[in-house]
N, C-alpha and C positions, 0 to 999 in steps of 0.2 A: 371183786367184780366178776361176775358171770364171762365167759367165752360167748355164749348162747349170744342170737339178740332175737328180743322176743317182739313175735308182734299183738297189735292190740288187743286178741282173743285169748293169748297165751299170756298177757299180763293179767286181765279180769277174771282169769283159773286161776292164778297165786294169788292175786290178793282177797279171794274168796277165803284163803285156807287163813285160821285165827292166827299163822303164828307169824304171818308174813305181814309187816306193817306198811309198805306200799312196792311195789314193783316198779321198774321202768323199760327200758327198750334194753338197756346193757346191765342191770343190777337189781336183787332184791335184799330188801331189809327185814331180817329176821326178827324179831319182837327180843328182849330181854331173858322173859323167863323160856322161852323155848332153847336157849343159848346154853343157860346156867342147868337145866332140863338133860340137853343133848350132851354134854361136858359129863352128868351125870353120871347118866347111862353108859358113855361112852368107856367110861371105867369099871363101869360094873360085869364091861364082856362083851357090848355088841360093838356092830361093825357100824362108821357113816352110814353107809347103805341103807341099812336097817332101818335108824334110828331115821331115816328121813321118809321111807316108807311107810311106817306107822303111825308117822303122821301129817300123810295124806301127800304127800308131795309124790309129782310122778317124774320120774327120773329121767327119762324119753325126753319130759320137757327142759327138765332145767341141767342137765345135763348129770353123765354118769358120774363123772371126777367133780363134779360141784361138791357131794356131801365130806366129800375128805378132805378138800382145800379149806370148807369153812371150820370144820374141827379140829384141823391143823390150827388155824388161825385165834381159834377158839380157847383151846386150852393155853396155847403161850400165855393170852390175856389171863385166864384164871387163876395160872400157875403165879404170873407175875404181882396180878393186884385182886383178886381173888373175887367175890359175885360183884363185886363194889363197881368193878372194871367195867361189867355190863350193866348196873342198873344208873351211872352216875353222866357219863357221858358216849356217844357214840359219833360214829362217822358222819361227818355232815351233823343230821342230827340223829346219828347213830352207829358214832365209833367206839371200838370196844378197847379203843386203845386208855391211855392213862388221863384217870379224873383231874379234871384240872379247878386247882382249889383257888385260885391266881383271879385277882380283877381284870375285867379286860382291859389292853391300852389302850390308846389314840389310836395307836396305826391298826386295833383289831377290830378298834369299833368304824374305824374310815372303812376296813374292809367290807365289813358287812354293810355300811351305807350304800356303797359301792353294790353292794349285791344284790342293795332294792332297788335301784338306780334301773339294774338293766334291767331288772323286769319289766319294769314302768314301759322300757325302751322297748320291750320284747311285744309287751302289750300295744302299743302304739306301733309295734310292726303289723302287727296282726291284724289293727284296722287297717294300716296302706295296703298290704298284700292283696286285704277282700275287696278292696276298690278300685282293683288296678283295672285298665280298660284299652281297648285298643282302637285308635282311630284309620281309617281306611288314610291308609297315603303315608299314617306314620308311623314310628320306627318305635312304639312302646310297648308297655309288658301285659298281658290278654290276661282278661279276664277271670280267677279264679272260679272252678267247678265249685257246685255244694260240698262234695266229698272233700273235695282239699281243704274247703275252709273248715269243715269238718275235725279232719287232721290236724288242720294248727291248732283248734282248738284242744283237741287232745293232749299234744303235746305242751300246751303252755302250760293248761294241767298238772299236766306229770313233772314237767321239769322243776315249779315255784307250788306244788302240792295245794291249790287250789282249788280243791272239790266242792266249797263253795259259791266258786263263782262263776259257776257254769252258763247261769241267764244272762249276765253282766255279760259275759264275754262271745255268746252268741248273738245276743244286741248288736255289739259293736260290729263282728263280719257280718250282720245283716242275714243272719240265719232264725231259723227258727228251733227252740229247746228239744220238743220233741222230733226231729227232723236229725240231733244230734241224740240223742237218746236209740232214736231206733237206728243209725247208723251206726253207734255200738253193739247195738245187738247182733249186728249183722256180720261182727267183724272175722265169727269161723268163716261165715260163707266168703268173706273175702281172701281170709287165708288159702282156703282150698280150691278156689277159682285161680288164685296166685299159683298156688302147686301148680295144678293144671297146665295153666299159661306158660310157666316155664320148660314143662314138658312139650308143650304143644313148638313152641318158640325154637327149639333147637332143631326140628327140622327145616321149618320155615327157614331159619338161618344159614343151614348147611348148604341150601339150595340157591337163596341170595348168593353168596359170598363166592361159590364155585361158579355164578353166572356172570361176578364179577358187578356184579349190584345193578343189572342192569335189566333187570326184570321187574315185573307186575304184577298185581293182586291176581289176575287171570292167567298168566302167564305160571305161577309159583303153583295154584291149585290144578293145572292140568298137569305137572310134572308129579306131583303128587300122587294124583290119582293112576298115571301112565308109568309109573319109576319106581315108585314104591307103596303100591296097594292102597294110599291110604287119600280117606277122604272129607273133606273139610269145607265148611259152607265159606264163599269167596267172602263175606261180611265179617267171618271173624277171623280172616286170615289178614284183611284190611285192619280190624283193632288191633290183634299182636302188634304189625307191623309200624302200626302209630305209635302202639303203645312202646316198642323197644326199639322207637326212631330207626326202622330199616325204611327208607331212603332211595326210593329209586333214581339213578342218573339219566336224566331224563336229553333229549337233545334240545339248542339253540335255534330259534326258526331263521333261515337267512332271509330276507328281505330282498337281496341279489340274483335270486334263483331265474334268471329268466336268456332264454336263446335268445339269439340276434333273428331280426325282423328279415320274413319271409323277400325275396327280390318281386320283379314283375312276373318273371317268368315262371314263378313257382305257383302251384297251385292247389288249393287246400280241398278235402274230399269232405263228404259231408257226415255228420254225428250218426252213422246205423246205430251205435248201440242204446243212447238214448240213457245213461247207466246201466243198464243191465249186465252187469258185469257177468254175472253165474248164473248159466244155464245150463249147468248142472250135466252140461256134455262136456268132457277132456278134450282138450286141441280146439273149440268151436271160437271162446274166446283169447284171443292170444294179446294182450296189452306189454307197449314197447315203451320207451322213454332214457333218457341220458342224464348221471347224475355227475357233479365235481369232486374227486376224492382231493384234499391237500395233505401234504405228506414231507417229511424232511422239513427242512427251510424253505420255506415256500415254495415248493414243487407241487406240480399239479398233475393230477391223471383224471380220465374221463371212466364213468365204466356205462357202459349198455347194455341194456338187458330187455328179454323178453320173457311174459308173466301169463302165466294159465290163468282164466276168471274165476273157473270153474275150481284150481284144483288147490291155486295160489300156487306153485310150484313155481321156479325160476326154471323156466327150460332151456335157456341159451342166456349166453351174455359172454361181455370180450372188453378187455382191461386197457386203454392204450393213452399215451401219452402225448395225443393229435384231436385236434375236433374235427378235423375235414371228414371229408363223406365214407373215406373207406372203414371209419367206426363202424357206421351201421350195414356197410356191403358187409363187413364179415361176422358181424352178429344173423344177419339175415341166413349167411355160407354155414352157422353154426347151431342157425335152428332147423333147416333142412337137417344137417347131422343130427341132430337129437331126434326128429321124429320117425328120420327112413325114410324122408319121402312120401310119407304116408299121411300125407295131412290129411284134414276131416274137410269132410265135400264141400262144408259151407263155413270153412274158416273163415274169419276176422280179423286182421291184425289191425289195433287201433293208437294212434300215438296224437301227441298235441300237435301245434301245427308250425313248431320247429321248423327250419329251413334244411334240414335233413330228410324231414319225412314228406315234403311239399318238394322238393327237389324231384323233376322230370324222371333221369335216372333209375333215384329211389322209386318210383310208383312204378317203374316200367319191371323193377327184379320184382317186386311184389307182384306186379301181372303173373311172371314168367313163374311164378310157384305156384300160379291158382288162386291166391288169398284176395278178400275183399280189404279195399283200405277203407278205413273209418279213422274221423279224427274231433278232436274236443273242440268245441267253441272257442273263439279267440278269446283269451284273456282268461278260461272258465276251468283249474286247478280241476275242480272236484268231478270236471268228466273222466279224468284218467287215477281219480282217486286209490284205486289199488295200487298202482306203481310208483307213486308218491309216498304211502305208507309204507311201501316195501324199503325203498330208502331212506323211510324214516327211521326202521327197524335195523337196518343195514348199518347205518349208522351210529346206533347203538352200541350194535354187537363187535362189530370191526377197530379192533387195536391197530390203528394205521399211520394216524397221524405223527407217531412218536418213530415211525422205520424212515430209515436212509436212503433205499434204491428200490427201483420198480420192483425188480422179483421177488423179495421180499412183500412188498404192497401185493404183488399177484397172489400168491401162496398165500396170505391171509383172507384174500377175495375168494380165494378156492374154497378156504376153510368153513369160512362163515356161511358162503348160499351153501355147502354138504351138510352143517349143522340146521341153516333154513329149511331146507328140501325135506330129512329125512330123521331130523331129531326135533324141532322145535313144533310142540303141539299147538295148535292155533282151535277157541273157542268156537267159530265161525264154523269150521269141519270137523262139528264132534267131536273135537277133542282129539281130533287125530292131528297127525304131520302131512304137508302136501304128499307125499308119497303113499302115506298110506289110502290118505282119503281117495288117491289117482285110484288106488286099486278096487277101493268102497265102491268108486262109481261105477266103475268098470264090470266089474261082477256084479253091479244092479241090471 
């Protein structure tokens, strides 16, 4: 038996050659007289090597130490029971071992019963396979491609040497003869798409696995082309990924995500931005919002943050382990620091209509910086959609749940908005990172 294992284009090349009587995925059967042929030869002076190259075999495919193991194997036979060895009985049906002159018993004829048995079995696998089906809601096995059924059919083939019943047995998976005919034609081009693929697939992988698998078809292809020069249409970065089940962890929606109800005294400002989230000026749109980190044993921390529209950039946010109002006093104390002071004339800070951001107080520091307040429709998610994604994203990225004390929780919230801000490329901004694209607009 070969080391090699051959696929479908590499077995239909050996069993072209006269001296190979059928090929499979792990073994080929050498014909009789090319045996007693290479035994020959092999005494008269040449090398395995040789004697397989001349006739016709390529060495590349069935491998380099293939020709000396089988004339190893070769001459013990001749030596022991001499041409009789290979022309009387062989392995399967074509071992070169000793003729056996002997009736067969019961227990050899049960055996072989036994080994039409499972075909029968293998064949009647073959029809359930091609009709398997999957119903919406239930728990069974999806439908077989043409290709596959294709493949099993090959393989019943090859396994119980059936090259007569090629139409019988595409009948039955409900394919059609020529449909498997030309999908054997086809099988170099599938080997070398294979090549390919595997080439292709190891970076793909290197990039999943260091992101901790928590990345996207879009996501995979801008690191690509941003990291390492290289560039790949998102459609076939989506098949690899099917194809070699890479598996994005994707987040749980919580159903509970919602602030406590505004008092009397609060009072809610009205929708300026309309979505318009990017306008494509830095500092113009600023969106704010509070999300629930849990962590340890049931511990909870709050974080808030504030979010450019324009640049997506996280420009402030503050980690604390309180929901009263001074969260957002010193998220507000910490986006002054980040901008200098220097806000943009006709800034917006816009958030939902939380009892934070409706709280008298709150609207009064928002005065006292200049900023217009704007806030979402009651009940209406998708007016502050940017900030909601970012904690979707956040959430993703952030290894939190499994640490024990806040400071630890903070240092990973440090980590992740420095990797959001200035390494993680986003499709939306050319393919750049909020930092970079700050700088894109900025120098427009």
């Amino acid at each position: 038996m070969s080391k090699n294992i051959y696929n479908e284009f590499q077995m239909k090349e050996l069993e072209k050659n006269p001296n190979v009587l059928r090929a499979s995925e792990r073994s080929i059967s050498y014909s009789s007289e090319f045996k007693i042929k290479a035994v020959a030869e092999y005494k008269s002076g040449k090398t395995p090597s040789q004697i397989f190259i001349e006739q016709g075999f390529d060495l590349e495919m069935i491998g380099k130490e293939q020709p000396k193991r089988c004339l190893k194997r070769w001459r013990e036979t001749f030596e022991r029971f001499g041409e009789e060895g290979f022309l009387t009985e062989r392995r399967g049906k074509g071992s070169t071992g000793r003729p056996s002159s002997k009736q067969l018993s019961i227990e050899e004829k049960l055996r072989k019963a036994e080994a039409r048995i499972k075909f029968l079995e293998a064949e009647n696998g073959l029809l359930k396979k091609a009709g398997r089906t999957r119903k919406a809601g239930v728990d069974e096995e999806t439908i077989l491609t043409a290709a596959e059924k294709f493949s099993l059919i090959e393989k019943t083939i090859r396994t119980y040497q059936l090259k007569k019943s090629v139409s019988y047995l595409c009948e039955l998976a409900g394919v059609s003869r020529s449909g498997y005919y030309d999908w054997l034609k086809a099988a170099q081009l599938r080997a070398q798409r294979d090549e390919k693929d595997q080439l292709d697939i190891e970076l793909i992988r290197e990039i999943f696995i260091s992101k901790k698998e928590k990345v996207g078809v879009l996501q995979i292809k801008m690191i690509m082309e941003n990291d390492y020069s290289s560039v790949m249409n998102h459609k076939k970065i989506r098949r690899l990924m099917a194809k070699y089940n890479l598996v994005t962890k994707v987040r749980k929606a919580n159903p509970y995500r919602k602030m406590a109800k505004a008092t009397h005294e609060h009072r809610s400002c009205p929708n300026l931005l309309n979505r318009e989230f990017n306008q494509e000026e830095p500092g113009k749109v600023l969106l704010t919002d509070i999300t629930y980190l849990y962590f340890g044993k049931g511990q909870k921390a709050y974080l808030s943050c504030v979010k450019d529209g324009a640049t997506k950039e996280i420009v402030a946010y503050h980690l604390s382990t309180s929901l009263e109002m001074d969260i957002v006093y010193k998220t507000l104390k910490k986006l002054k620091q980040a901008v200098g002071d220097h806000f943009h004339p006709e800034a917006i800070l816009h958030s939902d209509q939380g009892f934070h951001y409706t709280h008298p107080q709150f609207q009064s520091k928002v005065k006292e910086l200049g900023l217009i307040q704007s806030m979402s429709r009651k009940g209406n998610c998708w007016d502050n959609a940017p900030m909601e994604s970012f904690f979707g994203h956040f959430k993703d990225l952030a290894e939190y749940k499994s640490l024990d004390n806040l400071g630890d929780v903070r240092k990973e919230v440090d980590r992740v908005i420095e990797e959001y801000n200035q390494h993680r490329y986003q499709w939306g901004l050319n393919k750049m990172t909020p930092e970079q694209y700050r700088g894109h607009l900025l120098a427009a």
